[in-house]
Residue frames as qw, qx, qy, qz and C-alpha x, y, z in Angstrom:
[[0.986, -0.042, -0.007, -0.160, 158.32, 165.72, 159.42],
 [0.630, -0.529, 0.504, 0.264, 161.39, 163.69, 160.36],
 [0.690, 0.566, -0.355, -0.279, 162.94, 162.90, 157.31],
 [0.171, -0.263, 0.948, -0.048, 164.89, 159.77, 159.09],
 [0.684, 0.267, 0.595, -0.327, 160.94, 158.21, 158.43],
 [0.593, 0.732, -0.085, -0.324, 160.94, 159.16, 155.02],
 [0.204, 0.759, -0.588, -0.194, 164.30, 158.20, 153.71],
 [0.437, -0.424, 0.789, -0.075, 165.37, 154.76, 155.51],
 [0.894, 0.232, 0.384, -0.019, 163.81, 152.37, 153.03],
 [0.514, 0.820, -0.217, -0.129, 166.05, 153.31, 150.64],
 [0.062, 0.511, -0.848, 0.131, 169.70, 151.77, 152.27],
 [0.428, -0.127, 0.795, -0.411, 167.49, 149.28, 154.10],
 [0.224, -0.052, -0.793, -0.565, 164.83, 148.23, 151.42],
 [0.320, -0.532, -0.766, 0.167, 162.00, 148.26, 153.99],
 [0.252, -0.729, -0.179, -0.611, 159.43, 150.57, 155.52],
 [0.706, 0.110, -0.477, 0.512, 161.82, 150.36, 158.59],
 [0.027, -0.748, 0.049, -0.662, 161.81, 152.88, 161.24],
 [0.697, -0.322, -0.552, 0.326, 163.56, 151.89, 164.25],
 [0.156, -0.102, -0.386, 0.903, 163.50, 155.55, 165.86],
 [0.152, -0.485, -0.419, -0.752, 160.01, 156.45, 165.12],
 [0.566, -0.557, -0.506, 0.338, 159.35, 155.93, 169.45],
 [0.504, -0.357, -0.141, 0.774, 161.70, 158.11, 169.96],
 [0.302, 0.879, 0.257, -0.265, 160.77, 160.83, 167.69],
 [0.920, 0.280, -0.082, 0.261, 164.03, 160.17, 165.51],
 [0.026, 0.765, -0.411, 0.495, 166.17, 161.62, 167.96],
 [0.711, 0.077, -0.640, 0.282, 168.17, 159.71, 170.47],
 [0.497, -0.785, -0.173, -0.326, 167.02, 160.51, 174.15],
 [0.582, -0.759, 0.286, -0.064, 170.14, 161.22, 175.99],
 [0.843, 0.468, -0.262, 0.050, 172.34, 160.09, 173.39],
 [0.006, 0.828, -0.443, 0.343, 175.46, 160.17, 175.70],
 [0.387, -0.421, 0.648, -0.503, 174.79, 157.80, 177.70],
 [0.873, 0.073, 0.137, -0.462, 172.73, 155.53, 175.47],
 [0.243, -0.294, 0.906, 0.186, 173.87, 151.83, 174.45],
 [0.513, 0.034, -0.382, -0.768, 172.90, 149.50, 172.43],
 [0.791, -0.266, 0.240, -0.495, 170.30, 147.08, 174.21],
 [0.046, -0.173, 0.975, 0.134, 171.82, 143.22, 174.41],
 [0.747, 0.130, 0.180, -0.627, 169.44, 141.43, 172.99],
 [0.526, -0.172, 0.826, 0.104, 169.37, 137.13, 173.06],
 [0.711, 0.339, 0.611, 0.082, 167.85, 137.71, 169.26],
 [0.381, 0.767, 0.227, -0.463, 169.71, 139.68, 167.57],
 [0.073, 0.345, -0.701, -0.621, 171.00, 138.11, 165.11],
 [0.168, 0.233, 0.706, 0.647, 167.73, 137.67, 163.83],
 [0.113, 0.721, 0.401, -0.553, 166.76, 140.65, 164.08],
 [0.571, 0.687, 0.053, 0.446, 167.10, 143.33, 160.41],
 [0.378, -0.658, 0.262, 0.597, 170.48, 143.53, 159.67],
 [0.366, 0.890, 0.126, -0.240, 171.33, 145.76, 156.71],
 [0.540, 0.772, -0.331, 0.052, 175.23, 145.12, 156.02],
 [0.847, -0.461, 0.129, 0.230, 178.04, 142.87, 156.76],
 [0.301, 0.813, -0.497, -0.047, 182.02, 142.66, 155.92],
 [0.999, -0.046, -0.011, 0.009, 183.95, 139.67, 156.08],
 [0.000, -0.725, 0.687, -0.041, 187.94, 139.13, 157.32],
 [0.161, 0.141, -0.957, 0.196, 188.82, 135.35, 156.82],
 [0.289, -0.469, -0.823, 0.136, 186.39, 133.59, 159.48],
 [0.054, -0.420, -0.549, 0.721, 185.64, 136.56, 161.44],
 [0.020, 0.517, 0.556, 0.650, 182.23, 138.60, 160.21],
 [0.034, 0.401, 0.384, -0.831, 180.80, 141.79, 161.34],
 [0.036, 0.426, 0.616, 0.662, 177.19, 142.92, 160.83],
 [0.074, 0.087, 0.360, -0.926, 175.40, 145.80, 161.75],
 [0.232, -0.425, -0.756, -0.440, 171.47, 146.61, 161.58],
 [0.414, -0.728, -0.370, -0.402, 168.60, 148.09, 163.58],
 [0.518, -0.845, -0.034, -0.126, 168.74, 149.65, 167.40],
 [0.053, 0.844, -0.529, 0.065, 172.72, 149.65, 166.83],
 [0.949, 0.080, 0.306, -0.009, 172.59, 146.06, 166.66],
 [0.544, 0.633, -0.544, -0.084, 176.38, 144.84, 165.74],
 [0.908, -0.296, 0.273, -0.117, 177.04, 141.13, 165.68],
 [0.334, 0.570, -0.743, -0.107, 180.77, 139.58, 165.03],
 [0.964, -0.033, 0.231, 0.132, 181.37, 135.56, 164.93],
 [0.207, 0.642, -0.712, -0.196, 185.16, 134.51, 164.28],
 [0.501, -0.104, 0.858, 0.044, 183.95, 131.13, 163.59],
 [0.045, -0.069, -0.770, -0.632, 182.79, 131.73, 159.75],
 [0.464, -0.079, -0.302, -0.829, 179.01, 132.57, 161.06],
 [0.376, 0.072, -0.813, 0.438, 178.78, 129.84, 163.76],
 [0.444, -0.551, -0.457, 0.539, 178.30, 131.57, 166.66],
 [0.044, 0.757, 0.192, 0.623, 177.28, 135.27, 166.60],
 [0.468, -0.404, -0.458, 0.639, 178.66, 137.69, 169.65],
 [0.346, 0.802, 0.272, 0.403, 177.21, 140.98, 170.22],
 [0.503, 0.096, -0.247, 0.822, 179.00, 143.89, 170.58],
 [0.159, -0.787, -0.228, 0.551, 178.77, 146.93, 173.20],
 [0.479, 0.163, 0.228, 0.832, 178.20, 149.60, 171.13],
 [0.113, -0.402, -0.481, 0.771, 177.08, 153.42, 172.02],
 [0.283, 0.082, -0.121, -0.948, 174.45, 154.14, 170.03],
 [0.627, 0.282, 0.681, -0.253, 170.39, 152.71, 169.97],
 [0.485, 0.492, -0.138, -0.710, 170.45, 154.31, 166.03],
 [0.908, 0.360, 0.213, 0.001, 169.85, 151.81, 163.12],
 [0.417, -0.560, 0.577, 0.424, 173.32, 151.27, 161.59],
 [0.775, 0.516, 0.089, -0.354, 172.84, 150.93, 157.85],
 [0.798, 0.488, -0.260, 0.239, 176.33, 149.94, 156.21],
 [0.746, -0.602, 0.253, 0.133, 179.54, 148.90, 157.49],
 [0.733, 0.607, -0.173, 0.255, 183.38, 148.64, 156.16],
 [0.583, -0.780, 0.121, 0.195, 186.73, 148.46, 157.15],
 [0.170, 0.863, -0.472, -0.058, 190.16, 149.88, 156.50],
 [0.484, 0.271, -0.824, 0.116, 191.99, 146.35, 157.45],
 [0.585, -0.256, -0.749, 0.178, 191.80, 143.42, 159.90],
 [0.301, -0.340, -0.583, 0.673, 191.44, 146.71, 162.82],
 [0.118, 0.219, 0.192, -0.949, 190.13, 149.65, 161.85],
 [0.055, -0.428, -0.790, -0.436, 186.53, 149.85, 160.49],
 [0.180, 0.124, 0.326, -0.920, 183.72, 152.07, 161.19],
 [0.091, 0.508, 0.847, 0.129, 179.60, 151.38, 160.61],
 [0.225, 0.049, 0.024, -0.973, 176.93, 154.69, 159.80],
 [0.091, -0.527, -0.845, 0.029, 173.24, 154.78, 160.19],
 [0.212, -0.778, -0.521, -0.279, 170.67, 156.82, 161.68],
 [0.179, -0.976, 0.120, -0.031, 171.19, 160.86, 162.83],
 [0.634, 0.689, -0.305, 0.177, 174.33, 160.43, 160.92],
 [0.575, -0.709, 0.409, -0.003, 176.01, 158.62, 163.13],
 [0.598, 0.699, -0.392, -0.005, 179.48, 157.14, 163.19],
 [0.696, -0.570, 0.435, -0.042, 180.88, 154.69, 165.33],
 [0.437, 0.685, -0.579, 0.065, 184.38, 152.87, 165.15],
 [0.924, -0.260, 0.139, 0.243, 186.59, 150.06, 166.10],
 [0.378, 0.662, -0.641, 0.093, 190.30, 150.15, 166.05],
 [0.164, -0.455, 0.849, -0.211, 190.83, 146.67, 167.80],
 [0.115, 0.008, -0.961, -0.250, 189.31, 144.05, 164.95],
 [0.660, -0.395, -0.469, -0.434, 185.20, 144.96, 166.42],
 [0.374, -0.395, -0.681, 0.490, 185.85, 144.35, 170.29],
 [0.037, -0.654, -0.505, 0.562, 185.25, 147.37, 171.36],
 [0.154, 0.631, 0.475, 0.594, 183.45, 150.24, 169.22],
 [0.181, -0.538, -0.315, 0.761, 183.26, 154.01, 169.76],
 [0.299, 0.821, 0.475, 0.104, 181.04, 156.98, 168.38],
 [0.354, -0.282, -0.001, 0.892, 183.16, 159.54, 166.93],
 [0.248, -0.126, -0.308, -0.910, 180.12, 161.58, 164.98],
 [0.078, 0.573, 0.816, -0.015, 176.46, 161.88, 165.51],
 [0.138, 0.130, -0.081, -0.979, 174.06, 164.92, 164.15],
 [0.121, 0.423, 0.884, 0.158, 170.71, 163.78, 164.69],
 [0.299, 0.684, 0.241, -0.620, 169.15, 167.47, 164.22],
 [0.205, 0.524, -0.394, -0.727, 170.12, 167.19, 160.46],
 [0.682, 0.128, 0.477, -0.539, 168.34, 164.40, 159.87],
 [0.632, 0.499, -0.555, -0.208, 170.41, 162.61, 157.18],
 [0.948, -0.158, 0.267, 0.076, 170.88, 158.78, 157.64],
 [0.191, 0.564, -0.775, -0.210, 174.14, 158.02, 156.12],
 [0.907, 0.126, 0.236, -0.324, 173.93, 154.74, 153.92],
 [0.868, 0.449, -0.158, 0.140, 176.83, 154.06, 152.45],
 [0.669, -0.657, 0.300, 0.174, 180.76, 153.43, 153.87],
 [0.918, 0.312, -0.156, 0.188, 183.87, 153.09, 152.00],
 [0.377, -0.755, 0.392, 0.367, 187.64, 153.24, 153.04],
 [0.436, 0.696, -0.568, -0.062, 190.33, 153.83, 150.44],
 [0.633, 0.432, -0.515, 0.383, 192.96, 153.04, 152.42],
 [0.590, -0.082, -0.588, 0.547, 194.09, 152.90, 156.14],
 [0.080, -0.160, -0.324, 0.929, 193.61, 156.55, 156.75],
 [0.294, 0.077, -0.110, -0.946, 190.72, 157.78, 154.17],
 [0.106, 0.321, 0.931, -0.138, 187.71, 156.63, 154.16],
 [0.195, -0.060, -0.231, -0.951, 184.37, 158.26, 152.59],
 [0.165, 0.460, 0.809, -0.326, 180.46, 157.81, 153.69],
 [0.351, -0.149, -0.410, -0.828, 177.39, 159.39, 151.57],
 [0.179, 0.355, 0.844, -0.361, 173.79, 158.96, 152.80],
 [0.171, 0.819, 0.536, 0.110, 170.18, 160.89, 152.16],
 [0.130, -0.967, -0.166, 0.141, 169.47, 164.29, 151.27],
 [0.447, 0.838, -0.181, 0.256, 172.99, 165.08, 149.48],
 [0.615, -0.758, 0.217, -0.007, 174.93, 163.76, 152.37],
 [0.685, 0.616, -0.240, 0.305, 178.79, 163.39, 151.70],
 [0.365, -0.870, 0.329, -0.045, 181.59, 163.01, 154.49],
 [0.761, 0.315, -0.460, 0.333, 185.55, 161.93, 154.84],
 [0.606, -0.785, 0.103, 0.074, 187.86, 160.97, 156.79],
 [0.315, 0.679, -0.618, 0.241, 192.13, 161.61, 156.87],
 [0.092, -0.605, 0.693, -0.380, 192.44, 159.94, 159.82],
 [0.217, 0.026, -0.972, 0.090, 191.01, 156.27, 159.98],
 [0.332, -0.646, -0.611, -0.314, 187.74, 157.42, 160.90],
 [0.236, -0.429, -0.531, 0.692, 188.63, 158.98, 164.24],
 [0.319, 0.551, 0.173, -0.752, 186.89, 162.44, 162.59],
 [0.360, 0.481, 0.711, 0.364, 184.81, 163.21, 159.75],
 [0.033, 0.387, -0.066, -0.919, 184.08, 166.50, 157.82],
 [0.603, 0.373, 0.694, 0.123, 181.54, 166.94, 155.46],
 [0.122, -0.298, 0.554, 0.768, 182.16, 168.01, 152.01],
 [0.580, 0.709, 0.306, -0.259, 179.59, 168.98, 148.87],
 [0.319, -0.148, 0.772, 0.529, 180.53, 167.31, 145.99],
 [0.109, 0.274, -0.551, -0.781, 177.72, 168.62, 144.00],
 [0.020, 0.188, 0.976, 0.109, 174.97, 166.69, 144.15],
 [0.338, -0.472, -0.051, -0.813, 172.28, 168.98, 145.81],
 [0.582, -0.258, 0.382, -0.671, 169.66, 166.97, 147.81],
 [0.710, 0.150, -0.629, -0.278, 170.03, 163.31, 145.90],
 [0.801, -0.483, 0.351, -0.042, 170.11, 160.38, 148.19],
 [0.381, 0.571, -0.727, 0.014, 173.45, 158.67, 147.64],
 [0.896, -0.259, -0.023, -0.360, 172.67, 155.15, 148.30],
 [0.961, -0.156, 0.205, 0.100, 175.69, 153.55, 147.58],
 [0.124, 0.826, -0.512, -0.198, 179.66, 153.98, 147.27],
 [0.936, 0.005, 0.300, 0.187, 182.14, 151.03, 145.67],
 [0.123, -0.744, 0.591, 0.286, 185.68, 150.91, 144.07],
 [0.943, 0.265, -0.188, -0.066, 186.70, 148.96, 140.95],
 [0.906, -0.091, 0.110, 0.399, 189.97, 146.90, 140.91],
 [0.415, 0.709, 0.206, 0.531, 190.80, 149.78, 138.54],
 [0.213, -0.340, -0.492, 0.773, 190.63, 152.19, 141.69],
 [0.297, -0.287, -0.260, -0.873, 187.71, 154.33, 139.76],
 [0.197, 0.296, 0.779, -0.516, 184.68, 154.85, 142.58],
 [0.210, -0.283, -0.496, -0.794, 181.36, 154.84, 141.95],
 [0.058, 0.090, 0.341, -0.934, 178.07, 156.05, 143.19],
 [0.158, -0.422, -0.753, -0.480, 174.47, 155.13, 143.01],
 [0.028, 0.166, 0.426, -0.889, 172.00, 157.18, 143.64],
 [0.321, 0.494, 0.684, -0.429, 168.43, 157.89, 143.57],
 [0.681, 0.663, 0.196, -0.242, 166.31, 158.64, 140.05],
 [0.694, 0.681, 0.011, 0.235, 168.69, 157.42, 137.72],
 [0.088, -0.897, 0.430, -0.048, 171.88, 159.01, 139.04],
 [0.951, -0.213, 0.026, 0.223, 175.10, 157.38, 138.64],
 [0.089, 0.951, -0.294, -0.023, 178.21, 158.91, 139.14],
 [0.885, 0.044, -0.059, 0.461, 182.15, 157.84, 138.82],
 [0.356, -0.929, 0.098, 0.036, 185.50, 159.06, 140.22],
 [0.756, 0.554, -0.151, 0.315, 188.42, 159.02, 138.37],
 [0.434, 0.623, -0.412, 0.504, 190.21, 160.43, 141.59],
 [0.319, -0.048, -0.849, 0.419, 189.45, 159.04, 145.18],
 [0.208, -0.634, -0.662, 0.342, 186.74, 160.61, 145.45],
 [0.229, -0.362, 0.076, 0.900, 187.93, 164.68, 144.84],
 [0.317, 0.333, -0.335, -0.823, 186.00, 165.04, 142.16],
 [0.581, 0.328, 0.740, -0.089, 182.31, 163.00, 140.44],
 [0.281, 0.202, -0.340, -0.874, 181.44, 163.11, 137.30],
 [0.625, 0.149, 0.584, -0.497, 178.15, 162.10, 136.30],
 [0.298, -0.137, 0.891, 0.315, 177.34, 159.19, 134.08],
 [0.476, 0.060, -0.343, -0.808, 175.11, 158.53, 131.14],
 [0.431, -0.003, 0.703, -0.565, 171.98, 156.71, 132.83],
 [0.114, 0.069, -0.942, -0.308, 169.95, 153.67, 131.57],
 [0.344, -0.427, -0.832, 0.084, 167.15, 154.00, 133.85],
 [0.161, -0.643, 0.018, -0.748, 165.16, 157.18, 135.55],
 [0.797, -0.518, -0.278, -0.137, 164.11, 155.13, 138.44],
 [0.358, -0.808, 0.466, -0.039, 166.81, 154.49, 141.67],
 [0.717, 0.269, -0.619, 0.172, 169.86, 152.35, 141.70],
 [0.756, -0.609, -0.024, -0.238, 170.52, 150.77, 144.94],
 [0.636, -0.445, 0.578, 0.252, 174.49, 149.58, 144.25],
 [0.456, 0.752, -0.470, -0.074, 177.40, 149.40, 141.67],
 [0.870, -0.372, 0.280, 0.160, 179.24, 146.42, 141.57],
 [0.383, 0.714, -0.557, -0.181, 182.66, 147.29, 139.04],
 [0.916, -0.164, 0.291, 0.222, 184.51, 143.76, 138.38],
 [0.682, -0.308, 0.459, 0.479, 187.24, 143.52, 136.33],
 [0.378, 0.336, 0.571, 0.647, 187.99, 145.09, 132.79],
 [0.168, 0.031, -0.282, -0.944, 186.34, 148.11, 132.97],
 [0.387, -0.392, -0.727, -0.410, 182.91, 145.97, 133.48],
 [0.054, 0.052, -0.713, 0.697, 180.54, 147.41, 135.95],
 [0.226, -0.314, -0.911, 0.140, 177.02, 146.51, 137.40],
 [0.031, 0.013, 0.406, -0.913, 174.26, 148.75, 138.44],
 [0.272, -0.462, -0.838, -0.101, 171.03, 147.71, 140.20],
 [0.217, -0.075, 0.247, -0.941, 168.33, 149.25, 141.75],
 [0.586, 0.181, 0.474, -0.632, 164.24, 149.09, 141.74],
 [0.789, 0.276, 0.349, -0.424, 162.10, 146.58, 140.30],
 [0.924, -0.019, 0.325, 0.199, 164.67, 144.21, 139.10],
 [0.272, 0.946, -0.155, -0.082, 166.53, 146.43, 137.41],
 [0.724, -0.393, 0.350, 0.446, 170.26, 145.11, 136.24],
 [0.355, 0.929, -0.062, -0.087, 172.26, 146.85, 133.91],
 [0.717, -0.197, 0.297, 0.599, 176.11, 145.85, 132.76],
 [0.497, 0.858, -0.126, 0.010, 178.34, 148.15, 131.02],
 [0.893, 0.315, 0.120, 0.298, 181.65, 147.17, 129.39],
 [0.448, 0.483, -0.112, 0.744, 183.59, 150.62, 129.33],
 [0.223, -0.117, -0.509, 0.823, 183.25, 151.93, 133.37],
 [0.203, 0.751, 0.574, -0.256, 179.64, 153.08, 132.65],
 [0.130, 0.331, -0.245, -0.902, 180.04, 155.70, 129.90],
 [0.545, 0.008, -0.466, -0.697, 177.60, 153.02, 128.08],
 [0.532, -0.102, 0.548, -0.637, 174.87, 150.73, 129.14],
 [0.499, -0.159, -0.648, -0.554, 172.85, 147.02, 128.60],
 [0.389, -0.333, 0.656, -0.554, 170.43, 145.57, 130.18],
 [0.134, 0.225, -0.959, -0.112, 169.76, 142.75, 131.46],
 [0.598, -0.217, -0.393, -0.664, 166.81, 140.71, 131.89],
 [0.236, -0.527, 0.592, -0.562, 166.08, 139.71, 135.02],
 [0.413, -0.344, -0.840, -0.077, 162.81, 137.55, 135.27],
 [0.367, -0.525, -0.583, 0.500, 162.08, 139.65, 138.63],
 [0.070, -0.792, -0.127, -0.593, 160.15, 142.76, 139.26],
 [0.574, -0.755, -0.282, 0.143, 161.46, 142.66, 142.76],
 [0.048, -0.933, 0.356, 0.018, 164.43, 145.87, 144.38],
 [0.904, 0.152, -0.212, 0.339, 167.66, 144.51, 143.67],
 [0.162, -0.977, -0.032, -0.132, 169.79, 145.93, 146.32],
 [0.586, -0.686, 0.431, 0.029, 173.37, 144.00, 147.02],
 [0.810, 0.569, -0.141, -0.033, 175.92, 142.63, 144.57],
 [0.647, -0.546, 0.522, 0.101, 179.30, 140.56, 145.24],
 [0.808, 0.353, -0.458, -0.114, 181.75, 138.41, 143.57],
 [0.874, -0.478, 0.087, -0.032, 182.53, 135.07, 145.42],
 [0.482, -0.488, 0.682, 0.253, 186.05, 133.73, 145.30],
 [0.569, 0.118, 0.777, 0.240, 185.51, 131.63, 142.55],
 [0.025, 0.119, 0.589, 0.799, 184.45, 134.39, 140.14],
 [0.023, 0.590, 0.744, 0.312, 180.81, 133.91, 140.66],
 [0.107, -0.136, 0.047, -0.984, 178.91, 137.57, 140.72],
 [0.202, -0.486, -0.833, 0.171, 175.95, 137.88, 142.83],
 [0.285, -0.193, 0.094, -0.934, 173.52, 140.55, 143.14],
 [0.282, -0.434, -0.823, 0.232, 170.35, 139.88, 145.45],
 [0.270, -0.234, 0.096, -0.929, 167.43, 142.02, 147.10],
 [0.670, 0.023, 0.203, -0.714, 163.66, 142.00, 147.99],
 [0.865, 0.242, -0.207, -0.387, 161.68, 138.59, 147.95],
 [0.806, -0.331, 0.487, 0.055, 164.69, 136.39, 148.64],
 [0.684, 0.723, 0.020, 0.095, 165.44, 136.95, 145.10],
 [0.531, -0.398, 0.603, 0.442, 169.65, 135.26, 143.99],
 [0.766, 0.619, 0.122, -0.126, 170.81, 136.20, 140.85],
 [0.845, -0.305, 0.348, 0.266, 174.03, 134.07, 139.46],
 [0.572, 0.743, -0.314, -0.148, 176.48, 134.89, 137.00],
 [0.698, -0.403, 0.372, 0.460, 179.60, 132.64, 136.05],
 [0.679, 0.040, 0.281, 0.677, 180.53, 134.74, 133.35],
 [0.226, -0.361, -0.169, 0.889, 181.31, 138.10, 134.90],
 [0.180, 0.446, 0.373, -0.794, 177.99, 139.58, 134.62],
 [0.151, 0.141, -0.580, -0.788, 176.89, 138.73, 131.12],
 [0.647, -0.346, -0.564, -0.380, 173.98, 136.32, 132.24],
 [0.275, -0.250, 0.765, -0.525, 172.61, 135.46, 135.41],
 [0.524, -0.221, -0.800, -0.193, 170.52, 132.50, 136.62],
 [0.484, -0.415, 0.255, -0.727, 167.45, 133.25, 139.44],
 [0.435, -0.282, -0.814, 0.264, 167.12, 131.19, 142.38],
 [0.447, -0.571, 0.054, -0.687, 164.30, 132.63, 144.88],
 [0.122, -0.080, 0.811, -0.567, 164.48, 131.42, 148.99],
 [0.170, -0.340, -0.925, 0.010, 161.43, 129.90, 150.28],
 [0.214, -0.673, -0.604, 0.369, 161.02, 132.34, 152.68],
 [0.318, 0.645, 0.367, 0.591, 161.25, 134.93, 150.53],
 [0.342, -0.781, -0.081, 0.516, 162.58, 137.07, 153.31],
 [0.421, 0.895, -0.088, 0.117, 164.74, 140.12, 151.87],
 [0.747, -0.031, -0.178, 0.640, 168.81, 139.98, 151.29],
 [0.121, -0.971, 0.134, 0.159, 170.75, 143.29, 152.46],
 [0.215, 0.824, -0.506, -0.139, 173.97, 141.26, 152.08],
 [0.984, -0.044, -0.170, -0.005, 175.23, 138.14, 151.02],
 [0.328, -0.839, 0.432, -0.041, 179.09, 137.59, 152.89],
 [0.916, 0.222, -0.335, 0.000, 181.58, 134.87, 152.07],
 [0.673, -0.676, 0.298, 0.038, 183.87, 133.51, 155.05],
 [0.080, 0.608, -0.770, -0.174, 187.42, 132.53, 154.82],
 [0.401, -0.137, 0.904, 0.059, 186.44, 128.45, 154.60],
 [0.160, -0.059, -0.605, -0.778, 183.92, 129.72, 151.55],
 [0.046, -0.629, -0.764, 0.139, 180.71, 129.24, 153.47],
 [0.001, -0.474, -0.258, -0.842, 177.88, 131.95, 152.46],
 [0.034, -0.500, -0.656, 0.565, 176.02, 133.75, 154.81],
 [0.090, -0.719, -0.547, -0.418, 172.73, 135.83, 154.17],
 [0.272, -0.238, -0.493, 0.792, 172.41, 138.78, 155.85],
 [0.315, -0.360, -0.396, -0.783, 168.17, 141.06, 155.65],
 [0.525, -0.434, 0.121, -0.722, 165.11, 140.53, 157.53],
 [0.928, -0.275, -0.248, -0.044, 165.99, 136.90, 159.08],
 [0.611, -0.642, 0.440, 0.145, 169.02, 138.48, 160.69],
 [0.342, 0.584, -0.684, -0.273, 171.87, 136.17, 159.57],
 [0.815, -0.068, 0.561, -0.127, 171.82, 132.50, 158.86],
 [0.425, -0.035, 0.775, 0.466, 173.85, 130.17, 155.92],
 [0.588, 0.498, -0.151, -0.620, 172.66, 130.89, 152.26],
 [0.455, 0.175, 0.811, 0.324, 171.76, 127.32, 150.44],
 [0.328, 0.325, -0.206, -0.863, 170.74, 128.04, 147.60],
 [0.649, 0.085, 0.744, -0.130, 168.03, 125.95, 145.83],
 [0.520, 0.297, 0.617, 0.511, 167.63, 124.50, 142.28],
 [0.015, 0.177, -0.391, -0.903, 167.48, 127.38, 139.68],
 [0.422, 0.517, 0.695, -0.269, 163.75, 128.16, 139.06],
 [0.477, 0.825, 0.117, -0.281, 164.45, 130.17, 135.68],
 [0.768, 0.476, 0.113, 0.413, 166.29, 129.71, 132.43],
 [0.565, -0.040, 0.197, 0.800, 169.87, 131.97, 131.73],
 [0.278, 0.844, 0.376, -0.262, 168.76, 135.31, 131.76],
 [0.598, 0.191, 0.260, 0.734, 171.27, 137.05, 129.09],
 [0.056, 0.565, 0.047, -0.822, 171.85, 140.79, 128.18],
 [0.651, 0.540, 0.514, -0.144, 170.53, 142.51, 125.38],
 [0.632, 0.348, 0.289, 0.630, 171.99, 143.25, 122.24],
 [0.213, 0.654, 0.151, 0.711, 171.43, 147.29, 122.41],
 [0.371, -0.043, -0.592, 0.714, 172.71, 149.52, 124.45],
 [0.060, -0.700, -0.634, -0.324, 170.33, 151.76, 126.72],
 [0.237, 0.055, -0.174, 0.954, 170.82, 155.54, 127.39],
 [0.047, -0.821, -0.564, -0.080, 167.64, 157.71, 128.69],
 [0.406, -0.806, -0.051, 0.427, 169.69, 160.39, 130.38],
 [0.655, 0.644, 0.055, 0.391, 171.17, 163.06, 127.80],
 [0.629, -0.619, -0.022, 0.469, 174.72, 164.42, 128.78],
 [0.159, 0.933, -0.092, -0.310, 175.84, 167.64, 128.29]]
C-alpha cells in the first residue's frame, strides 16, 4: 500500500490524498507542472511564510500562491511539480524552498517568481512535512517514516541523514530565540537540539498521543501541541511539562506569536486559541465555519491571514466563546527517561 495515503493527514490534518489518481506517483514527473487553477487560493493550503507584505503559501496539486499586497490579491506561481506541498520556509527575502509529496523539493532563489525542483523520490514514499532553514546556506526538512534531510547549500541539494529516530513521523521542526531546535513527532515524541541540528536528544513527554508543532518563545518557554486539544507549556526548554486546559477536544496543529506578543496556536474545527501572557493562559474563539487552520500568517501592515481548507482569506476573529483557560499547577511526565 502507498504509504503517501496513509501518512498525509498527519502534516495536513485531513484525510487528504491529492495523488491517490495517480497511484501516488507522478506520471512523467519531468515534464509535469502545476495546473493554473482560477481557485486556488481556495483550494487546501497547508503552510504559509510571511516577508513584510509579500506571502507565500503552498498546498495541494503543487498549488503555490504569493500576494505582495499583505493577502489582497493572490498570484499563482509556475511551479514543476502536481505533488501536494505540505510546509514551506525561507532562508531570507530570496531563497526559500517548500516539501510535500514523494519527497519532493522545490526552490526559489528570486523572492517566489520563479521555483525549481531540486529533489524528488517518489519510490520511497515519504512525504516530507516539515522545513526549516538555519541560516542562508543550511537548511533542514523531516517528514514520515523517519525521514530527515539537509542542506549546505541554500537548498540547491539535499542529503539525507539518520538522526536516530527509526520509522517515527517527524511532523514538525522550529528554533527558539535561544537557537535550541525542536521536533515533534508522532506518539509522544519530542525531541531538542542543543546543536543545529547534529545531534537530538529526546525529551521527557507529557502525552503518549502525537504532537503536531513546538512553538519555543522566549525564556526557555516552549509550547507543544498535537491531538485532541492537547497544549502543553514548559518553562525550562522541555526537560519539564504543564498542561494546559484547552476547552477543545479538537487537533491542534499551528502555533505563532504576533508582533505584539500575542501567541497563537490553532487547528481542526476553526478552533483560535489566545494567549497575552506568553503561553500561560489562552482564551478560545471558534470560526463559524469551522473550516480547519494549517496556518495563521501576519503581514507587514499587521493584517492576519488564515491559511487550511478555505484556502486563504483574512482571520477576524469573533467574541471569545470561553472563559481564560489557565495551566495547571502540576507538572506532567508519562514518558520515563533513561
Amino acid at each position: 500500500m502507498n504509504r503517501n495515503l496513509c501518512v498525509q493527514g498527519i502534516r495536513l490534518f485531513f484525510c487528504v490524498v491529492a495523488v491517490a489518481a495517480a497511484g501516488g506517483v507522478e506520471a512523467s514527473p519531468d515534464r509535469q507542472y502545476a495546473i493554473t487553477a482560477p481557485l486556488a487560493a481556495q483550494s487546501l493550503l497547508l503552510d504559509g511564510t510571511a516577508f513584510g507584505r509579500q506571502l507565500i503559501v503552498v498546498g495541494e496539486r503543487g498549488h503555490i500562491l504569493v500576494s505582495a499586497d499583505s493577502g489582497a490579491t493572490w498570484d499563482q506561481a509556475a511551479v514543476p511539480t502536481r505533488a501536494t506541498l505540505t510546509a514551506v520556509d525561507f532562508a531570507d527575502g530570496q531563497r526559500g524552498c517548500a516539501v510535500g509529496h514523494d519527497e519532493t523539493i522545490v526552490c526559489t532563489y528570486d523572492g517566489a517568481r520563479t521555483w525549481t525542483r531540486v529533489h524528488t523520490a517518489p519510490e520511497e514514499e515519504r512525504p516530507l512535512l516539515t522545513i526549516l532553514f538555519l541560516n542562508e546556506t543550511r537548511g533542514l526538512a523531516a517528514g514520515a517514516y523517519g525521514a530527515f534531510m539537509q542542506t549546505d547549500d541554500g537548498g540547491q541539494t539535499w542529503h539525507h541523514r539518520d538522526i536516530g529516530e527509526g520509522d517515527l513521523h517527524l511532523n514538525h521542526l522550529s528554533r527558539a530565540p535561544s537557537g535550541q531546535l525542536y521536533l515533534a513527532a508522532e506518539a509522544g515524541f519530542l525531541f531538542r537540539s542543543n546543536d543545529d541540528g547534529e545531534h537530538w536528544q529526546e525529551l521527557p513527554s507529557p502525552y503518549t498521543g502525537s504532537f503536531f508543532g513546538m512553538l519555543p518563545l522566549a525564556d526557555r518557554i516552549v509550547l507543544a501541541f498535537g491531538l485532541r486539544g492537547h497544549l502543553f507549556r514548559s518553562d525550562d526548554a522541555g526537560d519539564s511539562w504543564q498542561q494546559l486546559d484547552t476547552g477543545v477536544v479538537e487537533l491542534l496543529g499551528h502555533g505563532t506569536m504576533l508582533d505584539d506578543g500575542t501567541v497563537m496556536v490553532s487547528g481542526l474545527g476553526g478552533t483560535v486559541l489566545a494567549s497575552t501572557d506568553g503561553g500561560r493562559s489562552f482564551v478560545l474563539s471558534r470560526l463559524s465555519d469551522r473550516r480547519g487552520i494549517t496556518a495563521v500568517l501576519q503581514a507587514g501592515d499587521g493584517r492576519l491571514i488564515r491559511v487550511g481548507e478555505g484556502g486563504v482569506e483574512p482571520l477576524r476573529l469573533p467574541r471569545p466563546e470561553e472563559k481564560t483557560r489557565e495551566a495547571g499547577n502540576t507538572p506532567t511526565v508519562t514518558r520515563n527517561m533513561p
